[in-house]
N, C-alpha and C positions, 0 to 999 in steps of 0.2 A: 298132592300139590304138584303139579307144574312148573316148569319155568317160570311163567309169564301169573302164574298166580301166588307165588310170593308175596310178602306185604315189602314193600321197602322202606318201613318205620321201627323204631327202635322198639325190643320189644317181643316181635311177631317171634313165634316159634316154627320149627322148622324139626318135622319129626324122622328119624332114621334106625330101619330095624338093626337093632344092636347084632346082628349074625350079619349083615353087608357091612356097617361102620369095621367089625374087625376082620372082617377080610379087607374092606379099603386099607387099612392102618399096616397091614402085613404087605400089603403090596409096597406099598411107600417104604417098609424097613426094608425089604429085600432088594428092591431097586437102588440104596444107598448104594455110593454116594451120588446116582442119578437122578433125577427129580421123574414123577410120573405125569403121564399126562391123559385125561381122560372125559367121559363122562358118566353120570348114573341113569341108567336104563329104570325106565317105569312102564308098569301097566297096570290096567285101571285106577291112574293116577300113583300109586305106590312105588316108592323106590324097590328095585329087586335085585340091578349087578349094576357090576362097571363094565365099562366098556372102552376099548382105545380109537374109537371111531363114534359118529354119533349114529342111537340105533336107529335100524329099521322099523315099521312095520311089525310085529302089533304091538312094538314097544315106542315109548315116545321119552325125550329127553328130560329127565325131575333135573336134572343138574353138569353144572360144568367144573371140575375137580381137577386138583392139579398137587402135587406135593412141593413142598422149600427144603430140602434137606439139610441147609445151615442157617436158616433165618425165621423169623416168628410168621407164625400163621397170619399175616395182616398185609392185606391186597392196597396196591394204588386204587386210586379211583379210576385209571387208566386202563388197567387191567382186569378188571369187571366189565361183564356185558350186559347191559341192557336190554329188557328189566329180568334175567334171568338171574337164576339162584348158582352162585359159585360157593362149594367147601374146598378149602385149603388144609390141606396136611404137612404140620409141622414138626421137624425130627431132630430141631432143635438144642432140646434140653436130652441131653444123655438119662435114657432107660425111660424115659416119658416120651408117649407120641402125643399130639394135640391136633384135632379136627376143629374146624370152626366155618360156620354158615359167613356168605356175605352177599351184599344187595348192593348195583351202586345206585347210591343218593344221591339226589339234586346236587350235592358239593362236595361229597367225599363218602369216601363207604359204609354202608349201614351194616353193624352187625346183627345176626339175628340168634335166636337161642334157640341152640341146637340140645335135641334130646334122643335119648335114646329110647328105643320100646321095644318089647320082647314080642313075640310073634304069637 
């Protein structure tokens, strides 16, 4: 999945290999109490790293990621780009981190369900 092929309907899933999800989630802890800011590098459609710049070449952008390190994982609709797939990482709740997909909607932001999958 791509950017731009995201669904932006409630619902849609949004798959991420659980060996890049916990390195996102380590980056975001170790950066406290700085927020991160980034993107997820894909190729052949598949998320594979992050990145602090959008990549190059033979990789193309699955996502726009970013951490809240004292607030809930849940985006304005401002703050979403159109129609791309934004994850936010939330550091929120003490000893718990929280990832969560989002799409913005015609009126406000669509969550999407995020999973995980093994390699």
């Amino acid at each position: 999945m791509t950017l731009a092929d995201a669904s932006a309907r409630s619902g849609a899933t949004v798959r991420l290999p659980r060996r890049l999800a916990i390195d996102l989630l380590h980056r975001a802890q170790i950066a406290q109490p700085e927020p991160i800011r980034g993107f997820v590098a894909a190729r052949d459609g598949r998320p594979v790293a992050w990145r602090s710049s959008p990549p190059d070449a033979p990789e193309a952008c699955w996502a726009r990621l970013w951490s809240v390190p004292d607030a809930p994982a849940v985006p304005t609709q401002d703050e979403l780009h159109a129609p791309g797939l934004n994850l936010i990482i939330s550091l929120n709740t003490k000893g718990v981190l929280e990832i969560r997909a989002w799409q913005r909607g015609p009126h406000s932001p669509v969550e999407l369900i995020l999973t995980l999958e093994d390699e």
